[in-house]
C-alpha positions as CSV (number, residue, x, y, z in Angstrom):
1,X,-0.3,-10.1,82.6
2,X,2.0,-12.7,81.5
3,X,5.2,-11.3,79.6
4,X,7.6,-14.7,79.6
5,X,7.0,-18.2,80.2
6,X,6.8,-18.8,83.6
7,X,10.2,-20.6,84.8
8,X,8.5,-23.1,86.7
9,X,7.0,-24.4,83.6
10,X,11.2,-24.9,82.4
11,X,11.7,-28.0,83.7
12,X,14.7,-29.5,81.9
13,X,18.1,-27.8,81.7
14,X,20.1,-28.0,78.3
15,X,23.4,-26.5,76.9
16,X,23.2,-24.1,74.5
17,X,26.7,-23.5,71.9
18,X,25.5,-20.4,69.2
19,X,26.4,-21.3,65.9
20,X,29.0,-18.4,64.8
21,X,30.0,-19.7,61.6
22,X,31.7,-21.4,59.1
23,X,35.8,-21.3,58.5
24,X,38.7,-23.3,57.2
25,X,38.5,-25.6,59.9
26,X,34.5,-26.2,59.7
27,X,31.7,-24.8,61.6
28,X,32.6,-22.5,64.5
29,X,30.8,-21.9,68.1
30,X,30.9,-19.6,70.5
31,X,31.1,-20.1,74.1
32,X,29.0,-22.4,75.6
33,X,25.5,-21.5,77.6
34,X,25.3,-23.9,80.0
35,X,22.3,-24.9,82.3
36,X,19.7,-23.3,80.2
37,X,16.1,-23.7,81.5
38,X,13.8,-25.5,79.0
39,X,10.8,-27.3,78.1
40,X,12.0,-30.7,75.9
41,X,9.4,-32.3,74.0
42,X,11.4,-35.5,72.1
43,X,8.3,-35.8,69.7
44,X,9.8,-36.2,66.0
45,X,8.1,-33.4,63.5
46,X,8.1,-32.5,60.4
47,X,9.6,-29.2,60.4
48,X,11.5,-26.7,57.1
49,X,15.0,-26.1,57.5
50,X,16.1,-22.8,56.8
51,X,17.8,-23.5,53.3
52,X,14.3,-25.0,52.6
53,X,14.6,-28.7,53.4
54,X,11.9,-30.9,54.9
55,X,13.6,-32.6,57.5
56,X,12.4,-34.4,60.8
57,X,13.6,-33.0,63.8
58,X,14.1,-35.1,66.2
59,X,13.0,-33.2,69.6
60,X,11.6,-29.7,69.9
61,X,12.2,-27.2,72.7
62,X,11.0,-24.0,74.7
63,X,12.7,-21.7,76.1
64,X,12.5,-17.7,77.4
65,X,12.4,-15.0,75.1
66,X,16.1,-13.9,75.0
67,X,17.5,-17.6,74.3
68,X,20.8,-16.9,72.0
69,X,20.3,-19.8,69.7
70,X,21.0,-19.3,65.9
71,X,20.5,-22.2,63.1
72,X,23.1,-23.9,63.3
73,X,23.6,-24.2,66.9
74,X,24.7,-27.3,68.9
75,X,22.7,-28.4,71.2
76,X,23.2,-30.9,74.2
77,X,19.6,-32.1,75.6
78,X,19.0,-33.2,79.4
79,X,19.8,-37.2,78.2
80,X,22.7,-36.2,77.0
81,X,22.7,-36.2,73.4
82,X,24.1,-33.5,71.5
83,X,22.0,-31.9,68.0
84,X,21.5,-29.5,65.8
85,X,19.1,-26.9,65.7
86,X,17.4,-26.6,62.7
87,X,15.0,-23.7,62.9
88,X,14.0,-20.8,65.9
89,X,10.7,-19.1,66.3
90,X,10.6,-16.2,68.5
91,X,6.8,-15.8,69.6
92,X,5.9,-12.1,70.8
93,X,2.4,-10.9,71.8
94,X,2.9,-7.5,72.6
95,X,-0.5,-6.4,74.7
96,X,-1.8,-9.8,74.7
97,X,-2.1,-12.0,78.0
98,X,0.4,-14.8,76.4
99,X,4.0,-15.7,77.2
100,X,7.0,-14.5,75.1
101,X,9.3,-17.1,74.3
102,X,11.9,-19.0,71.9
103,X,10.7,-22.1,70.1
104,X,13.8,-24.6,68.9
105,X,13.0,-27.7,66.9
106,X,16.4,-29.8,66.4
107,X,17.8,-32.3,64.1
């Protein structure tokens, strides 16, 4: 039975910096994830921010189950160009033949 997403389906590689916060001097990180296997798919999509905006997010990605990636979180995609993640789905099938894994779409 299939518990993760296999890794050979993680083709691309991104960097991952978890949103920690907000403070006096604007929006805070913490350290940086770097060569994190994913599946990019650059499609544009309507998706719901957490505060409840409808925004288009400008690439979606996959990842394995235990990604650390808040809202909020910078993101640097395999061309290069650094977003924002907007909103994270963490899909779990427990007893079902179906992969675990994380689900980004980004600004």
């Amino acid at each position: 039975m299939v518990t993760r997403v296999p890794a050979a389906l993680l083709r691309h590689r991104i960097v991952v910096e978890p949103y920690a916060g907000e403070s006096a001097y604007g929006q805070q990180y913490r350290h940086a994830t770097p060569d994190v296997p994913a599946l990019v798919d650059a499609t544009p999509r309507m998706v719901r921010a957490s505060d409840g905006r409808q925004v288009v997010a400008s690439a979606t990605f996959v990842a394995g189950p235990m990604l650390d990636c808040p809202p909020g979180s910078r993101v640097t995609l395999p061309d290069g160009r650094t977003t924002t993640a907007l909103t994270v789905a963490h899909h779990t099938a427990p007893g079902l033949p179906v992969p675990a894994c994380t689900e980004v779409s980004c600004e």
